[in-house]
N, CA, C and O atoms as a GROMACS GRO file, in nm:
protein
  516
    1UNK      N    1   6.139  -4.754   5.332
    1UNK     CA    2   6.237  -4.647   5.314
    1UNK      C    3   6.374  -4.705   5.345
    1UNK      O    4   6.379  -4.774   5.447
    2UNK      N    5   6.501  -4.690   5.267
    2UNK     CA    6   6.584  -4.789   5.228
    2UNK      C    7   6.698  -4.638   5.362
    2UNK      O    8   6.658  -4.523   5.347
    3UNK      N    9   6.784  -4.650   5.439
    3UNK     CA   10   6.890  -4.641   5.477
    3UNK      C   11   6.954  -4.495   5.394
    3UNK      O   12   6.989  -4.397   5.459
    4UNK      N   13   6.960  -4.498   5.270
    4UNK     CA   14   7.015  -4.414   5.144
    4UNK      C   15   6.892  -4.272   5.181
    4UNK      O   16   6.902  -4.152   5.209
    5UNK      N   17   6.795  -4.359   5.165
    5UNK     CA   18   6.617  -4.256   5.140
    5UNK      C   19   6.622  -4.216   5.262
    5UNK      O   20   6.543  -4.123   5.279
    6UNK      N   21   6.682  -4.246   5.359
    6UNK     CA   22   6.658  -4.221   5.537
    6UNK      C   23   6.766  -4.033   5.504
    6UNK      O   24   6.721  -3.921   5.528
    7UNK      N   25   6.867  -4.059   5.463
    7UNK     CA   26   6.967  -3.980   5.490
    7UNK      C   27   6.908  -3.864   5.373
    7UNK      O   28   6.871  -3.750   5.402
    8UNK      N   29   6.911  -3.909   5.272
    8UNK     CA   30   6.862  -3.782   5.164
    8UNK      C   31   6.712  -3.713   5.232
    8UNK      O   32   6.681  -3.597   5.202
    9UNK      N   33   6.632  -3.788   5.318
    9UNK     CA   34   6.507  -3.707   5.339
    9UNK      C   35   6.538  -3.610   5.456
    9UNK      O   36   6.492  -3.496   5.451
   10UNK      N   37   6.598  -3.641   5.537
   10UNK     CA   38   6.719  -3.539   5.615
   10UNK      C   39   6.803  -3.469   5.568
   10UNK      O   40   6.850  -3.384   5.644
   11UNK      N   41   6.841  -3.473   5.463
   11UNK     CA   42   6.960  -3.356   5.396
   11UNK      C   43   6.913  -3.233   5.333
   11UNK      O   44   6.977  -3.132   5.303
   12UNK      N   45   6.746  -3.272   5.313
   12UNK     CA   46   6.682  -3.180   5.270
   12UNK      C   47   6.686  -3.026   5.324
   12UNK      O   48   6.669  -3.013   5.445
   13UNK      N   49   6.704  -2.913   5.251
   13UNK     CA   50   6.702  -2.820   5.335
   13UNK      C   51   6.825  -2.773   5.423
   13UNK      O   52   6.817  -2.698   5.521
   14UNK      N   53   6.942  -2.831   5.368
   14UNK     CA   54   7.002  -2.808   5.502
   14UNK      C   55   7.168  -2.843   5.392
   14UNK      O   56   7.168  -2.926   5.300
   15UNK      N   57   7.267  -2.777   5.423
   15UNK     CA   58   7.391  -2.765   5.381
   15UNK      C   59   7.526  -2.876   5.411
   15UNK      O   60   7.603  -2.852   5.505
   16UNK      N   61   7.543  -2.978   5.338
   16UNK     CA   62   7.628  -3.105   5.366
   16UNK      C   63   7.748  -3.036   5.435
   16UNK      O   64   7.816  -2.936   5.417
   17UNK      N   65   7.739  -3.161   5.544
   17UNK     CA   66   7.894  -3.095   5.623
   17UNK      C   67   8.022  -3.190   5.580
   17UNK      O   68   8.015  -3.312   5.561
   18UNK      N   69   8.114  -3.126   5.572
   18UNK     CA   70   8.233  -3.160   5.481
   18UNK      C   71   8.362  -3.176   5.648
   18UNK      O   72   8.384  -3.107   5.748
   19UNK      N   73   8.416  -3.307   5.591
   19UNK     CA   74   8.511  -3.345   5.727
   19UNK      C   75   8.604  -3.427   5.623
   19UNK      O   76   8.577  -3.517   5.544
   20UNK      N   77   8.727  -3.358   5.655
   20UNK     CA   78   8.865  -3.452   5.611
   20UNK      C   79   8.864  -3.570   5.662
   20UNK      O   80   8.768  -3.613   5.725
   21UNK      N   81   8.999  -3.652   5.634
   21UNK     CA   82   9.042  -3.770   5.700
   21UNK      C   83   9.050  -3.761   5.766
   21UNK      O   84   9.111  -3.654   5.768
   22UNK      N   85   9.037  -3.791   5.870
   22UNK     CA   86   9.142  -3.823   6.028
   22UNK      C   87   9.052  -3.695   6.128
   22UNK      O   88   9.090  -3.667   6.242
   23UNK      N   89   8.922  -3.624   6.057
   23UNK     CA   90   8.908  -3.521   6.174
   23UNK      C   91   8.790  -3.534   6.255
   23UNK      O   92   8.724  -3.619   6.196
   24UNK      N   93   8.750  -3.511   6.318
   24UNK     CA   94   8.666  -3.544   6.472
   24UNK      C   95   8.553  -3.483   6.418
   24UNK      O   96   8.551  -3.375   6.357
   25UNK      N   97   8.452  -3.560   6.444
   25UNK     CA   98   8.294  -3.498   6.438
   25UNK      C   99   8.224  -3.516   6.515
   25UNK      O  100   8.103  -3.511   6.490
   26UNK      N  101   8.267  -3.542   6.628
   26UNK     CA  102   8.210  -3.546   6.793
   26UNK      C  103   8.334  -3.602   6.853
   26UNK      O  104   8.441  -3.642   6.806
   27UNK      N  105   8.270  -3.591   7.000
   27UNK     CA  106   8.390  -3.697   7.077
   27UNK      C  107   8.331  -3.744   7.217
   27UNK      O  108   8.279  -3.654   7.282
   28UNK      N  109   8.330  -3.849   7.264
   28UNK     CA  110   8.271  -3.892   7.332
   28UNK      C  111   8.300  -3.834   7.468
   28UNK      O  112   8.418  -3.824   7.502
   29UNK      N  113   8.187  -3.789   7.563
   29UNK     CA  114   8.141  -3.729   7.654
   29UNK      C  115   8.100  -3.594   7.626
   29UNK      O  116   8.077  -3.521   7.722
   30UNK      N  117   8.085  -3.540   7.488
   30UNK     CA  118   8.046  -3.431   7.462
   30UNK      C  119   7.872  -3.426   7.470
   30UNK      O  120   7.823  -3.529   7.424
   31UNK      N  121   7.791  -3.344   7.511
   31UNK     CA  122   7.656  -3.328   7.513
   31UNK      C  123   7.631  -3.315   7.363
   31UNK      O  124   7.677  -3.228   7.289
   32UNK      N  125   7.514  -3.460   7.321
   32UNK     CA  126   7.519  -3.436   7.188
   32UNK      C  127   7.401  -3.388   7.122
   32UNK      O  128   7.297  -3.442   7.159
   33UNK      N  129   7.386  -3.272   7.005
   33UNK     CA  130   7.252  -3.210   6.980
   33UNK      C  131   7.232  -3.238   6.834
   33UNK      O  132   7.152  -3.178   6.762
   34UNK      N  133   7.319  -3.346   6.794
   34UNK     CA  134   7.252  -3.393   6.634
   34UNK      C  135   7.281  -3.500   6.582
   34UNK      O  136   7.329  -3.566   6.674
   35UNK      N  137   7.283  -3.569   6.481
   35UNK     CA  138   7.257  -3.700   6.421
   35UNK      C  139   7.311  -3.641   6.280
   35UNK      O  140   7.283  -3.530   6.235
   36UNK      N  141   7.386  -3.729   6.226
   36UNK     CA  142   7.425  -3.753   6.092
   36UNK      C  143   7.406  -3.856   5.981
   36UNK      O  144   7.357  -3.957   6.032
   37UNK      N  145   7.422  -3.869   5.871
   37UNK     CA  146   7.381  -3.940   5.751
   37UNK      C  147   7.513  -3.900   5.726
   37UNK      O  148   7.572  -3.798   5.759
   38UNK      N  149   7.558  -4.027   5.643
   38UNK     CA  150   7.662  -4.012   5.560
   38UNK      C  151   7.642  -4.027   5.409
   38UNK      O  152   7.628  -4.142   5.368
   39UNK      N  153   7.638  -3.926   5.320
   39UNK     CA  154   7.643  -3.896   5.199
   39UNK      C  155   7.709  -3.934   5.141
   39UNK      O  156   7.661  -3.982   5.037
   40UNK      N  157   7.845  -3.942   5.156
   40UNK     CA  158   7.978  -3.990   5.130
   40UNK      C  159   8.091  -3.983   5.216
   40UNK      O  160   8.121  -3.895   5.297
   41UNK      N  161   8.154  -4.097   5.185
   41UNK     CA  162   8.284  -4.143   5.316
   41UNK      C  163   8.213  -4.235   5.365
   41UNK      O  164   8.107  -4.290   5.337
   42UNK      N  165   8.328  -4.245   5.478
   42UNK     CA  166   8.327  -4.361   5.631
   42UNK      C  167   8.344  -4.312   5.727
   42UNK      O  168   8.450  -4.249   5.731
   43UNK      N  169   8.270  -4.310   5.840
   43UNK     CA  170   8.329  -4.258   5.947
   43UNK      C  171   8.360  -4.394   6.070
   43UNK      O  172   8.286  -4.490   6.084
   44UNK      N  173   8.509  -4.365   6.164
   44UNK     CA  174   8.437  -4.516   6.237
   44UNK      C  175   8.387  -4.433   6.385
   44UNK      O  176   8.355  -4.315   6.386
   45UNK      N  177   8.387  -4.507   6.484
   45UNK     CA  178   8.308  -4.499   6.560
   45UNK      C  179   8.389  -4.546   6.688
   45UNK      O  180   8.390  -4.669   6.685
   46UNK      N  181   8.452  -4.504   6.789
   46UNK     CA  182   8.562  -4.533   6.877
   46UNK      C  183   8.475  -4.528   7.002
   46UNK      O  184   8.367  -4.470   7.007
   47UNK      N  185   8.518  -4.577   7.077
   47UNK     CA  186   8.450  -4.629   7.223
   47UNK      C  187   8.594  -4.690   7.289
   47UNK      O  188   8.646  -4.799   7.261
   48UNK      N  189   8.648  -4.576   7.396
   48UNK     CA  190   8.761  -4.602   7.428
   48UNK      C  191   8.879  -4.631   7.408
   48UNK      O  192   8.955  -4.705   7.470
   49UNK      N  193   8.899  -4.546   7.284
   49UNK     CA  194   9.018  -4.594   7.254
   49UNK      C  195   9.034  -4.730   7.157
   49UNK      O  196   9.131  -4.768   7.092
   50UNK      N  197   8.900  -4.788   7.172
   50UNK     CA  198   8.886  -4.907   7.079
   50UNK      C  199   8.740  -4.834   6.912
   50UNK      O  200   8.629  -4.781   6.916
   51UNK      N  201   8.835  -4.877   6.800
   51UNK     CA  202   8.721  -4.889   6.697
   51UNK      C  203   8.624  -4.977   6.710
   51UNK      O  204   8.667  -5.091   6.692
   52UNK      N  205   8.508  -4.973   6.735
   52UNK     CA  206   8.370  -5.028   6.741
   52UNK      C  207   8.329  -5.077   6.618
   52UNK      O  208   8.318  -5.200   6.613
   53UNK      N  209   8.308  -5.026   6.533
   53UNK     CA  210   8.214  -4.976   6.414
   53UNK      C  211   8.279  -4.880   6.316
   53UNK      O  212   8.351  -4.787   6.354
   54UNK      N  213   8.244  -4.913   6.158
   54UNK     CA  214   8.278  -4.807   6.086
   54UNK      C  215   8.115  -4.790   6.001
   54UNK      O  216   8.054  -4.886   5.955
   55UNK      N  217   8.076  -4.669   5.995
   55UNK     CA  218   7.960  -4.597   5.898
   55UNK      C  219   7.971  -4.621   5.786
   55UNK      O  220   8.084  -4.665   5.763
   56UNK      N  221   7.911  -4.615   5.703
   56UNK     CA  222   7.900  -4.658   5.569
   56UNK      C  223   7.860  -4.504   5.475
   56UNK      O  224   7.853  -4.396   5.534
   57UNK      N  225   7.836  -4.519   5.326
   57UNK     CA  226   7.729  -4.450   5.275
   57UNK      C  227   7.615  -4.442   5.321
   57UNK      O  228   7.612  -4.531   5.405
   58UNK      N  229   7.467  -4.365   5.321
   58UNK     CA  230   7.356  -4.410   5.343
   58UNK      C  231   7.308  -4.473   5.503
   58UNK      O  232   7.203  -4.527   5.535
   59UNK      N  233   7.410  -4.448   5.569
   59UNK     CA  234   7.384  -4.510   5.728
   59UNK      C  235   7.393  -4.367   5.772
   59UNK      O  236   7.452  -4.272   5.720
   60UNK      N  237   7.299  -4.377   5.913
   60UNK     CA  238   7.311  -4.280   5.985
   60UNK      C  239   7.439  -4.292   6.174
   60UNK      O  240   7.501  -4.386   6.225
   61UNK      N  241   7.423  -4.157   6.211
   61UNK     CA  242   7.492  -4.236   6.357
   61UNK      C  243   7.465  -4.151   6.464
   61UNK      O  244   7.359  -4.091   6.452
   62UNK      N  245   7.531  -4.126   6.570
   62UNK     CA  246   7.454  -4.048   6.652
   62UNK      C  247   7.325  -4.001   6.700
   62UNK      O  248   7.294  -3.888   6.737
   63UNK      N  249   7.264  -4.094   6.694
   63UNK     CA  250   7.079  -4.127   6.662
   63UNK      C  251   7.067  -4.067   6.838
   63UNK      O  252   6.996  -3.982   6.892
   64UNK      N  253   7.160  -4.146   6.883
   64UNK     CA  254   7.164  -4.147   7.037
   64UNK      C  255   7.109  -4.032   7.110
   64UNK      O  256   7.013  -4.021   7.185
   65UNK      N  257   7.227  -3.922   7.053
   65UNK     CA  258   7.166  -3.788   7.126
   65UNK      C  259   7.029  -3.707   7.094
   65UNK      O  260   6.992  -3.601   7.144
   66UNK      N  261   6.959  -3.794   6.987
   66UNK     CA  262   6.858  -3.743   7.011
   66UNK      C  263   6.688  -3.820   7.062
   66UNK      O  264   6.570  -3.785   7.072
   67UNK      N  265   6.780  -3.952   7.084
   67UNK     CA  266   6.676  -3.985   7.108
   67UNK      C  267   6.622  -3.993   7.256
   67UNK      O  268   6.510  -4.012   7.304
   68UNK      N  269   6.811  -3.960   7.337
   68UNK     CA  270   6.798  -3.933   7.483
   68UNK      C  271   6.854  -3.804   7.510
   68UNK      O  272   6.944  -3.809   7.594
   69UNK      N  273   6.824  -3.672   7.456
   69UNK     CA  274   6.858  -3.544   7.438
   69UNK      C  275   6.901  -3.506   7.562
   69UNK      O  276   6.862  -3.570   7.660
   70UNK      N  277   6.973  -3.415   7.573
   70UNK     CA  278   7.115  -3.423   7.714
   70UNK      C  279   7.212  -3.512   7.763
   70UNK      O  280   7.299  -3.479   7.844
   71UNK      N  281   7.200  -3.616   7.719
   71UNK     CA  282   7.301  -3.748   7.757
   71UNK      C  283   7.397  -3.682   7.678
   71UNK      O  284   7.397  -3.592   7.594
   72UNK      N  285   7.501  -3.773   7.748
   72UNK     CA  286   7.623  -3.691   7.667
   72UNK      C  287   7.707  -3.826   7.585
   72UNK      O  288   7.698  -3.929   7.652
   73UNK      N  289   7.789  -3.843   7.450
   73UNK     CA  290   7.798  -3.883   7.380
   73UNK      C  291   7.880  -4.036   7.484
   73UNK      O  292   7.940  -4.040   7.591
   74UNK      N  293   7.844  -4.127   7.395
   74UNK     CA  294   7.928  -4.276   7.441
   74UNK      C  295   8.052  -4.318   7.371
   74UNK      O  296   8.149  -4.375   7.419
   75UNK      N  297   8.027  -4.270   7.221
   75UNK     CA  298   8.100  -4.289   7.117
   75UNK      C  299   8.209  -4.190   7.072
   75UNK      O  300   8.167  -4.076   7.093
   76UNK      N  301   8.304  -4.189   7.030
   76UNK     CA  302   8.405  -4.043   6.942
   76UNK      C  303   8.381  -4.106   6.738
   76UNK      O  304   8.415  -4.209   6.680
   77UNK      N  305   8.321  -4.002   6.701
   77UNK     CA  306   8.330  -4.065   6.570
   77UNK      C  307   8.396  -3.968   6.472
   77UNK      O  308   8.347  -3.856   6.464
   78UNK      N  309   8.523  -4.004   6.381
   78UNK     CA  310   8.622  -4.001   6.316
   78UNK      C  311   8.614  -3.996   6.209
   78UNK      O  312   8.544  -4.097   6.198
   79UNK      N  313   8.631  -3.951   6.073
   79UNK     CA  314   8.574  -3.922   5.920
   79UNK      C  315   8.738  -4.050   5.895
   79UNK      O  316   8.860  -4.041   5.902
   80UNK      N  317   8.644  -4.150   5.866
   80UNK     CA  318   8.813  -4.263   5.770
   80UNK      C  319   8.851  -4.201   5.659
   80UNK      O  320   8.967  -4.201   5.620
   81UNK      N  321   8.734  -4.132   5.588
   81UNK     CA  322   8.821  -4.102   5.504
   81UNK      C  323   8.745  -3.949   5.464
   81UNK      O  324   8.662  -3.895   5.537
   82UNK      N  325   8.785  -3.904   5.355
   82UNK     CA  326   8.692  -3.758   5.337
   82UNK      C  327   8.528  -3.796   5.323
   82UNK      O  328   8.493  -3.892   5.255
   83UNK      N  329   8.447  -3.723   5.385
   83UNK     CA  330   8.330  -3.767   5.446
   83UNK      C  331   8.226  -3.597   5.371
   83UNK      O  332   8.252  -3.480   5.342
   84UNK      N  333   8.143  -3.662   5.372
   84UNK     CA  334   8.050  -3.539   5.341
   84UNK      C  335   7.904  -3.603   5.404
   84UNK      O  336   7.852  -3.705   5.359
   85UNK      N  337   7.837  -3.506   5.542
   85UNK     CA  338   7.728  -3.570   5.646
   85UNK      C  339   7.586  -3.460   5.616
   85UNK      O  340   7.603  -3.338   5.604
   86UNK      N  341   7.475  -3.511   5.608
   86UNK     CA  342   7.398  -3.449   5.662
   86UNK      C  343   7.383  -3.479   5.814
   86UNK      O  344   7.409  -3.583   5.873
   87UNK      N  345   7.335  -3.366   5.862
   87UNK     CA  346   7.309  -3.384   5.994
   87UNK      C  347   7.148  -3.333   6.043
   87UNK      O  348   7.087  -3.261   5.964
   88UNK      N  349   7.093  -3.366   6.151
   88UNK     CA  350   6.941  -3.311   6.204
   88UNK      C  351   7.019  -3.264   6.320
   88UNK      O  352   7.113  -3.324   6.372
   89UNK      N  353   6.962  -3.136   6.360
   89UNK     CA  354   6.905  -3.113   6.532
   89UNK      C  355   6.758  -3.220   6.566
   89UNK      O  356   6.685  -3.303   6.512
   90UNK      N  357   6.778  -3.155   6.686
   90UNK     CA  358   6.633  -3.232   6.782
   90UNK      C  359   6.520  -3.157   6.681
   90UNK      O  360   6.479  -3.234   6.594
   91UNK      N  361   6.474  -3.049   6.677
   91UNK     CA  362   6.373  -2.986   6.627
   91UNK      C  363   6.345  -3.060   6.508
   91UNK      O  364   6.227  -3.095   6.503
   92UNK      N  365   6.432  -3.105   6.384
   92UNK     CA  366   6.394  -3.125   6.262
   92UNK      C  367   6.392  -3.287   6.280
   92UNK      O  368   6.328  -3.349   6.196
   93UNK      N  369   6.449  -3.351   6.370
   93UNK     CA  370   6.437  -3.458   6.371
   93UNK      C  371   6.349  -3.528   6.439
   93UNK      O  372   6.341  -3.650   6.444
   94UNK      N  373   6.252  -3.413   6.516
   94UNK     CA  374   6.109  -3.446   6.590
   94UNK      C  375   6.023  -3.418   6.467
   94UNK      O  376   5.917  -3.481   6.467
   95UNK      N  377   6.041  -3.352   6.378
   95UNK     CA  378   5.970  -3.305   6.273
   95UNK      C  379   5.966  -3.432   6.155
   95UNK      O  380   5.881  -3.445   6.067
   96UNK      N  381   6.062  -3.504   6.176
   96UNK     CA  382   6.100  -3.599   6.058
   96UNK      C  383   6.015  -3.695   6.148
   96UNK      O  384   5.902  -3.707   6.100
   97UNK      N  385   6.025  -3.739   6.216
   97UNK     CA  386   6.013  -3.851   6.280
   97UNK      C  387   5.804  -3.858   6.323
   97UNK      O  388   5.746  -3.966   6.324
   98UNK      N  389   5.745  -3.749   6.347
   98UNK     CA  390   5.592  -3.693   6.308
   98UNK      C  391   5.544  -3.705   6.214
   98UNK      O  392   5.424  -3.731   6.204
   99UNK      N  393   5.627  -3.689   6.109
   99UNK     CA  394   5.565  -3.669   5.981
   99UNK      C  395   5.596  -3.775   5.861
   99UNK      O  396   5.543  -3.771   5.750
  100UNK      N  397   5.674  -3.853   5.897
  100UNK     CA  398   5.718  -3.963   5.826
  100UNK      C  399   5.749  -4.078   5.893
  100UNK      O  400   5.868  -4.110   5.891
  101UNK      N  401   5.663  -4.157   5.960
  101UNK     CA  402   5.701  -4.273   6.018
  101UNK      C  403   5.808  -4.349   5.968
  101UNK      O  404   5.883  -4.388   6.058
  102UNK      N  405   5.839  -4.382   5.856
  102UNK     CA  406   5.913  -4.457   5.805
  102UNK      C  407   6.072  -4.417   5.872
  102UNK      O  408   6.156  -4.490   5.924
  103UNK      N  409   6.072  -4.304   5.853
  103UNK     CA  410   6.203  -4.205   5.914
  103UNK      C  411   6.255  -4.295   6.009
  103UNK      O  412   6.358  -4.362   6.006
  104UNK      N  413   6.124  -4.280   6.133
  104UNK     CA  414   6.116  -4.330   6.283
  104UNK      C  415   6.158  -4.476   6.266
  104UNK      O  416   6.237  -4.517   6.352
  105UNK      N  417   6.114  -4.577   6.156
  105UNK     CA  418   6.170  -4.724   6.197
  105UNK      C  419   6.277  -4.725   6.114
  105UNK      O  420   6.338  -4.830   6.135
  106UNK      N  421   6.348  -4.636   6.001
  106UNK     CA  422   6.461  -4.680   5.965
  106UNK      C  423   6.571  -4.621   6.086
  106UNK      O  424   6.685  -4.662   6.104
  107UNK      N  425   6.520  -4.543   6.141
  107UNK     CA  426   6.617  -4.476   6.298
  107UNK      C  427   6.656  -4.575   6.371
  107UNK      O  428   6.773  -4.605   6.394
  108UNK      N  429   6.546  -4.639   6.417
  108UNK     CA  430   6.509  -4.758   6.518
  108UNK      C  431   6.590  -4.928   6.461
  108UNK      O  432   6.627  -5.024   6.528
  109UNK      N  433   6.592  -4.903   6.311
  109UNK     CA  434   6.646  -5.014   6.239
  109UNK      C  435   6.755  -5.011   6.239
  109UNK      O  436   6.805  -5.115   6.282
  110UNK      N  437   6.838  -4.919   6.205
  110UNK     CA  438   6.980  -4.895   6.244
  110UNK      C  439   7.017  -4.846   6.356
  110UNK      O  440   7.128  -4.797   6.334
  111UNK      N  441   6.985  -4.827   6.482
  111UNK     CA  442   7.056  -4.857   6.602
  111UNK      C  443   6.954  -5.008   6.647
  111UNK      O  444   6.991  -5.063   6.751
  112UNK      N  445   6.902  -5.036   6.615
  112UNK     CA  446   6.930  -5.182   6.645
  112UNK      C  447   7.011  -5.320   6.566
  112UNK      O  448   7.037  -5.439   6.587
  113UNK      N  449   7.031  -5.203   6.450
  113UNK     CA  450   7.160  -5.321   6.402
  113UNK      C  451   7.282  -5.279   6.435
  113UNK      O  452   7.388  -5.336   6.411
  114UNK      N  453   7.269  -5.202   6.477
  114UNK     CA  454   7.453  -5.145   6.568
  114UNK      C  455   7.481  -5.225   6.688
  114UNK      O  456   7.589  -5.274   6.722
  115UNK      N  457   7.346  -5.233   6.758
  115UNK     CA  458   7.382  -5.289   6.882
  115UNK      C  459   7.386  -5.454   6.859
  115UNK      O  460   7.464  -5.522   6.925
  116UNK      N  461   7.306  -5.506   6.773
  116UNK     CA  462   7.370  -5.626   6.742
  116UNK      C  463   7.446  -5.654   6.700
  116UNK      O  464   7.503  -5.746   6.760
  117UNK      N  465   7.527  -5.597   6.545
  117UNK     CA  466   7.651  -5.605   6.570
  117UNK      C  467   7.804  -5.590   6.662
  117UNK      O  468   7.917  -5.633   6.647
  118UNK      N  469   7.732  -5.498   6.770
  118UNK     CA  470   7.856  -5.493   6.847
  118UNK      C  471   7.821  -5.570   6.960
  118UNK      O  472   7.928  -5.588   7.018
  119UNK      N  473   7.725  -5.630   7.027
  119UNK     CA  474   7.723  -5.722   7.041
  119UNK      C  475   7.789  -5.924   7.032
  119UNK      O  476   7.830  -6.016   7.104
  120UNK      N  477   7.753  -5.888   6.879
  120UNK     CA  478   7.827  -6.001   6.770
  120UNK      C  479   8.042  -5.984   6.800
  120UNK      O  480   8.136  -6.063   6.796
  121UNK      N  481   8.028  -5.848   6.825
  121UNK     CA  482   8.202  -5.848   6.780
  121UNK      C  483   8.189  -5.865   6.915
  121UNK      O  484   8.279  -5.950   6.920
  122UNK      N  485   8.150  -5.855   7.038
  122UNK     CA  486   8.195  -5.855   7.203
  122UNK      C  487   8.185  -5.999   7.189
  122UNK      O  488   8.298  -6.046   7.203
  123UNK      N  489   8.123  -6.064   7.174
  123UNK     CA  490   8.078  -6.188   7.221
  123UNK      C  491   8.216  -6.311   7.103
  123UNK      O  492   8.274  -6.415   7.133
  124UNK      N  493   8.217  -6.228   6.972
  124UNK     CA  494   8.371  -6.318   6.917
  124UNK      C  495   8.484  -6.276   6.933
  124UNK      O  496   8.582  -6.348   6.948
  125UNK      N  497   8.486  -6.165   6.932
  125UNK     CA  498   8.638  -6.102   6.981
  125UNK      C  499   8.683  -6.064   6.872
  125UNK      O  500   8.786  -5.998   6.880
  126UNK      N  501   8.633  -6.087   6.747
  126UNK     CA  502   8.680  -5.980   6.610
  126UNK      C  503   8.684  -5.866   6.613
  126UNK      O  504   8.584  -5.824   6.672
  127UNK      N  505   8.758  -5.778   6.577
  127UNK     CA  506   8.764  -5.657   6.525
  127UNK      C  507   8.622  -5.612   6.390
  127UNK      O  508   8.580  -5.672   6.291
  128UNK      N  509   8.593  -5.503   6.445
  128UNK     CA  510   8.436  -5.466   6.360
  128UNK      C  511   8.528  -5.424   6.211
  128UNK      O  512   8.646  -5.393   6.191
  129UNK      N  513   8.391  -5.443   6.111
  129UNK     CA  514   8.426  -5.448   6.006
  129UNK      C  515   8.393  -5.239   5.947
  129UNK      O  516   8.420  -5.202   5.833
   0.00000   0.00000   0.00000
């Protein structure tokens, strides 16, 4: 299940959320209760004041809050440009994740390529792409 197939099997059922340029779709220390796919746009991904990461098409983000439900957010993430997200709660995304394994390792596949890439940018000192 390809990244693209991760986000459309989550969008199912459920009404694309629409975010301008420049506007906030979390912010870090907020208690977070969902996860997004990006349909279309970029969103980046701020961690103090510093850009981390920018989202793609077909990538998901905020995996975090549900995979440690009550923690409260690490990240502030930002629409770069006009953005259109599916998103899960916990409920549908315990439901996705039961019933479609694949769901569960493309989840697991992309936050472990987040953390290696930011990793990769701590350890050179580049600015994330």
């Amino acid at each position: 299940m390809s990244a693209v197939r991760t986000v459309s099997a989550f969008q199912r059922d459920a009404t694309p959320m629409l975010f301008q340029k420049g506007e906030t779709i979390f912010k870090a220390g907020e208690v977070g209760e969902t996860m997004y796919g990006v349909i279309r746009g970029e969103v980046e991904l701020w961690v103090q004041d510093q850009l981390v990461e920018v989202i793609h098409q077909g990538d998901v983000f905020g995996e975090g809050a549900l995979v440690q439900p009550s923690q409260v957010r690490a990240s502030s993430a930002i629409a770069r440009t006009d953005c259109e997200l599916a998103s899960l709660d916990q409920s549908r995304f315990l439901f996705a994740v039961q019933n479609t394994p694949m769901f569960a390792i493309e989840i697991m596949r992309s936050f472990s390529s987040r953390l290696r890439r930011l990793k990769q940018v701590a350890a050179s000192g580049q600015a994330p792409r």
